[in-house]
C-alpha positions in Angstrom: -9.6 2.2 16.0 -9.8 5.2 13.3 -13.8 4.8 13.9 -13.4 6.2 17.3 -10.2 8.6 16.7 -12.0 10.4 13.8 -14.4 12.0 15.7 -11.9 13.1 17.8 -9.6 14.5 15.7 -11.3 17.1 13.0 -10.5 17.4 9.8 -8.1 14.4 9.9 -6.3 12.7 7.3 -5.6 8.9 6.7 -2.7 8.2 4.6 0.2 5.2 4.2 3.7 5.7 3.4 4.0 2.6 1.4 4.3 -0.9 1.2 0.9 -1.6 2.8 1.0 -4.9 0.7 1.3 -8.8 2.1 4.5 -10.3 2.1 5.6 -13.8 1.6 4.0 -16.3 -1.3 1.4 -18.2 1.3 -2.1 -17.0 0.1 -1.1 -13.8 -1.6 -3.9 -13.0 -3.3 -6.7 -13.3 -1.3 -4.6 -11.7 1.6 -4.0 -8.1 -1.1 -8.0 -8.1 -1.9 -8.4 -8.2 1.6 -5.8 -6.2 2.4 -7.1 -3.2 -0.4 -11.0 -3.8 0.6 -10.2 -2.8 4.0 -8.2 0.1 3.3 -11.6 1.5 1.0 -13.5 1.1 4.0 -11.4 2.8 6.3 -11.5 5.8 3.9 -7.5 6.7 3.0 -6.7 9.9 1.7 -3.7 9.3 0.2 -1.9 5.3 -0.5 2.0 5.7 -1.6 3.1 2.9 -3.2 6.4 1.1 -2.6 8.5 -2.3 -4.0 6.7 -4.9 -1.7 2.9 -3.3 -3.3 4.3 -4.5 -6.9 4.0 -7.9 -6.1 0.8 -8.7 -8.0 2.2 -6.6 -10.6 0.7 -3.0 -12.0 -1.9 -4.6 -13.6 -3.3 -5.6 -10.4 -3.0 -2.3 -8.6 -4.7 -0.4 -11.7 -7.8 -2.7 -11.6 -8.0 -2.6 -7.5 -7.5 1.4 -7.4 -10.7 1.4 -10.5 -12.5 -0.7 -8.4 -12.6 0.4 -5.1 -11.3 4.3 -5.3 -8.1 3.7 -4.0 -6.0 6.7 -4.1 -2.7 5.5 -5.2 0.0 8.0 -5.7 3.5 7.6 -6.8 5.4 10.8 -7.4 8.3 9.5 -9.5 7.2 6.2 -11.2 6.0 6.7 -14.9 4.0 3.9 -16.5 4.6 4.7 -20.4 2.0 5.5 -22.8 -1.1 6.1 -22.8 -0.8 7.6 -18.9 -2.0 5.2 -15.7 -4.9 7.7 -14.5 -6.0 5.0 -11.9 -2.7 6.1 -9.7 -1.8 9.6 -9.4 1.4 11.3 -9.5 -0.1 13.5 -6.9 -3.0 14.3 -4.6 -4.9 17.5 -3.5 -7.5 16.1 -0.8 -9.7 18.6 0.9 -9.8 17.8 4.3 -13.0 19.6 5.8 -11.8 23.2 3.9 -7.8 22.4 4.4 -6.0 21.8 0.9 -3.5 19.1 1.3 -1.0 18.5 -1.6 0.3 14.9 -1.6 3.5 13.2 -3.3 4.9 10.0 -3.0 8.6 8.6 -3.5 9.7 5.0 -4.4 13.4 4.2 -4.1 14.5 3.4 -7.9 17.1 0.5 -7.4 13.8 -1.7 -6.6 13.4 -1.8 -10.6 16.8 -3.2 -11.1 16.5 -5.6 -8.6 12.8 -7.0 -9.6 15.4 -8.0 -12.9 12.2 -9.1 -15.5 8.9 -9.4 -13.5 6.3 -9.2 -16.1 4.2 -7.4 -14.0 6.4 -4.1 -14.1 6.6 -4.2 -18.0 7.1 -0.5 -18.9 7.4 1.4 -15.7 10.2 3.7 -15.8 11.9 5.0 -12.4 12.5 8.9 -12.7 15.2 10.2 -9.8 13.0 11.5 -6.9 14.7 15.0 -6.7 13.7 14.9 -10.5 9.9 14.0 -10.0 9.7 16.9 -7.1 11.2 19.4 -8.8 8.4 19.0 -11.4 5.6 18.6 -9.4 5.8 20.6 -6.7 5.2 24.3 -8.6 2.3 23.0 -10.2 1.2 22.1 -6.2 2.0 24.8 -4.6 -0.7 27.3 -5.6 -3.4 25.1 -5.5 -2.7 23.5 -1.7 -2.5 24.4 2.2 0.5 22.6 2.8 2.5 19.7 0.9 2.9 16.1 2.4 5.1 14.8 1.0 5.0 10.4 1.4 8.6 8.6 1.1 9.5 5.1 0.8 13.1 6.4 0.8 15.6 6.0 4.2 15.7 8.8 6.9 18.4 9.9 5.7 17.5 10.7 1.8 14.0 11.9 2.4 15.7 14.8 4.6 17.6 15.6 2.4 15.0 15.5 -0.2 13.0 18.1 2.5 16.1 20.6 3.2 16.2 20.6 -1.0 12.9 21.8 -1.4 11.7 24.0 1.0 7.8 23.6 -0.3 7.2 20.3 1.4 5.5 21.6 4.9 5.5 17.3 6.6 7.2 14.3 5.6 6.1 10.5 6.4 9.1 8.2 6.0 7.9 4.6 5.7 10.0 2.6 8.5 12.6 0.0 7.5 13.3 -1.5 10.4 11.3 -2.4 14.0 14.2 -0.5 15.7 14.5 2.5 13.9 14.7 6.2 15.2 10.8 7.7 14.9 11.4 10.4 16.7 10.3 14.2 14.9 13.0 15.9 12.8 12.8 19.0 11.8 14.6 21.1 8.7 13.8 24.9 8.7 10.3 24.9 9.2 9.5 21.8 7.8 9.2 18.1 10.0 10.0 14.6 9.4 8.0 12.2 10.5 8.6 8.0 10.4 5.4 6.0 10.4 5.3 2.4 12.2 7.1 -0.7 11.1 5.1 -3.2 8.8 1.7 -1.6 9.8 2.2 -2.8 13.7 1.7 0.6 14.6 -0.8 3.7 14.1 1.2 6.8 13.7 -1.2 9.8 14.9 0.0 13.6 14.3 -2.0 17.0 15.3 -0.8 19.8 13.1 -1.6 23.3 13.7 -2.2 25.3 10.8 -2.3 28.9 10.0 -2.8 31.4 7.2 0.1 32.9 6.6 2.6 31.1 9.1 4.3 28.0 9.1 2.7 24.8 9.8 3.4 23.6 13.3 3.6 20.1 14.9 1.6 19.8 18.0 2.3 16.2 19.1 2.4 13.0 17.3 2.7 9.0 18.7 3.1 6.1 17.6 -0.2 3.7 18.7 0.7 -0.1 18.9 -2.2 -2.5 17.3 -1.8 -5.3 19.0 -4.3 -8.4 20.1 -6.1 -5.4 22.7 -7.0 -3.5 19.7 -10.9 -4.7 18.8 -11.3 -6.4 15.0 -13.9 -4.3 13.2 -16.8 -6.4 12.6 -17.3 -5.4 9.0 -13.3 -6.2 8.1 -13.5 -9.1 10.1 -16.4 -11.0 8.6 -14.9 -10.2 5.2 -11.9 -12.0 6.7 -13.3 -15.0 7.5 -15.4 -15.1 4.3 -12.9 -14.6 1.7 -11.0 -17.7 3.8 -14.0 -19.6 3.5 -14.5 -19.3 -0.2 -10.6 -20.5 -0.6 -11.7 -23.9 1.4 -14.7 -24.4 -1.1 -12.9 -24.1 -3.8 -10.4 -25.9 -2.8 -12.7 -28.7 -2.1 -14.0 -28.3 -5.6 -10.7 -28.6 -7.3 -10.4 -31.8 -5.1 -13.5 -33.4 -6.1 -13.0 -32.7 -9.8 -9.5 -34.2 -9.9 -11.1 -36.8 -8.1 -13.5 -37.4 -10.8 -11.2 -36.9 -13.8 -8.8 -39.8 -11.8 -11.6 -42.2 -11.4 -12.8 -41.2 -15.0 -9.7 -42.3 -16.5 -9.8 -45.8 -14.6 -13.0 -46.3 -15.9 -11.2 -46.4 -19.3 -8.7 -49.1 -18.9 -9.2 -52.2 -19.5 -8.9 -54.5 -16.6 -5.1 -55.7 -17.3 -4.1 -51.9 -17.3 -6.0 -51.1 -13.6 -4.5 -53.6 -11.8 -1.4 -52.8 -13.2 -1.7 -48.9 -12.1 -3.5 -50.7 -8.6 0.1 -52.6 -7.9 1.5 -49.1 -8.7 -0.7 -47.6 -6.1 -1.3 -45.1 -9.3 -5.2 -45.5 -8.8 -5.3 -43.5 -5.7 
């Protein structure tokens, strides 16, 4: 779908809110590398980062956004000493001559409820109002406008906005399927609340102006249902990565297989039939 809206829609931007991760346990891992692979190929901007993405741990997220160029950003999460320079406390992207400044929020009671997951060793939640009011003089000079991304509720990130004036747009991950997505504004700046578990493409057309505020054309939510067409790149990488799971799968199998009958080959015969009554030969 972005493959035939880009061209459409110049300069344009491609950013998440957060929380772009897999959830549940069944095939985690293979479901994140495709998950991040696609993302590289669909070009993001900009990748905030929320609880649900730290489920593979930092670690994981450091080696993916090395790897592939992901541009993680996360505004008010510090990860100790030396600094994490694979994920950015903020963005300038250049889209086609337009400077965009980019921040991203995590909620920070997420650390206190992952209790000890060892893959957040040593990150350190700073307030968001904190983070912002660091980072956004050090933006504002170099930048067009300020997007700010925000894994936070409605109701926090607009009072985040009305608190700093600097932030022209914010994208408010959604929490729920029936939450309110329609545009808020606060002065001059907008609120915006992208779709619910990636089920829909959010789609905004800013008009913007030397000089005068930044404006809000129109914006819609696009549902990706079964209509929308698989891209044959991301869907052969699909179907791949499922299909080296089932070999090795099949090789674990066999070698367990081979270690079993192995091991009856050592016995003597009073010991196999014994484990044979057992049904322990199997």
């Amino acid at each position: 779908m972005l493959k035939k809206m880009r061209p459409k829609y110049r300069p344009s931007l491609v950013v998440d809110a957060g929380n772009f991760m897999p959830r549940g346990l069944a095939d985690r891992k293979i479901r994140a590398d495709i998950t991040v692979r696609a993302m590289a190929m669909m070009g993001y901007g900009a990748i905030n980062l929320g609880p649900v993405d730290f489920s593979l741990g930092l670690r994981y997220l450091t080696e993916k956004a090395q790897e592939l160029s992901l541009p993680l950003v996360t505004s008010n999460l510090v990860f100790g000493s030396p600094p994490n320079l694979a994920i950015k406390r903020s963005l300038v992207v250049d889209s086609d001559g337009i400077r965009v400044g980019i921040l991203g929020i995590a909620p920070i009671s997420f650390l206190e409820k992952s209790g000890q997951h060892p893959g957040l060793a040593g990150i350190r939640a700073e307030p968001p109002g904190q983070a912002l009011a660091e980072l956004l003089p050090k933006l504002k000079d170099k930048t067009d406008i300020i997007l700010l991304l925000s894994q936070l509720s409605q109701e926090e990130t607009l009072n985040l906005v009305k608190r700093f004036s600097a932030i022209d747009i914010a994208i408010v991950a959604a929490r729920t399927s029936n939450c309110d997505t329609r545009t808020k504004t606060v002065n001059s700046s907008y609120i915006l609340t992208a779709g619910y578990k990636g089920k829909k493409l959010g789609r905004v057309t800013l008009d913007i102006q030397t000089g005068k505020p930044l404006k809000v054309v129109d914006s819609e939510l696009i549902g990706l249902g079964d209509s929308v067409i698989m891209d044959p790149e991301i869907n052969k990488m699909i179907i791949d990565a499922f299909r080296r799971r089932k070999r090795q799968a099949n090789r674990k199998r066999q070698e367990e297989l081979k270690k079993k009958l192995m091991d009856n080959l050592k016995m003597s015969p009073e010991e196999f039939f014994e484990k044979l009554q057992k049904g322990e030969t199997k």
